[in-house]
C-alpha positions, 0 to 999 in steps of 0.5 A: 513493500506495500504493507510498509506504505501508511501514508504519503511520507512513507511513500515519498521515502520509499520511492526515492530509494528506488529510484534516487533522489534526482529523478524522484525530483524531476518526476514529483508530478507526475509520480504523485499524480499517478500515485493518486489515481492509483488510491482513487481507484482502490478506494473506489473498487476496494474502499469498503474493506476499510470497514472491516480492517480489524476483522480482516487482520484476525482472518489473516492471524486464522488462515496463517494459522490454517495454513500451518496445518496443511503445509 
């Protein structure tokens, strides 16, 4: 689920299917509130790994790869 949250729309879209459209009304504030705390607090233990978003993805492509061989 995490993987499909680009930004703020996805976000929005996908908790209201969890949760349903009343309830993700009535805790808008209090959802986007959390949400943000959330983001400023990655960004400020993890933020630096933005830098090295595309490296990161061929890591990934490399240990999917590594893995294969193990299993």
């Amino acid at each position: 689920m995490l993987s499909e949250v680009s930004n703020f729309t996805d976000f929005s879209r996908i908790i209201t299917e969890k949760i349903g459209q009343k309830l993700c009304q009535e805790k808008s504030q209090l959802i986007s509130q959390a949400a943000e705390l959330g983001r400023r607090k990655f960004l400020e233990k993890l933020g630096w790994l933005l830098n090295y978003e595309q490296q990161l993805h061929c890591f990934r492509s490399c240990l999917k790869i590594s893995s294969a061989f193990l299993s």
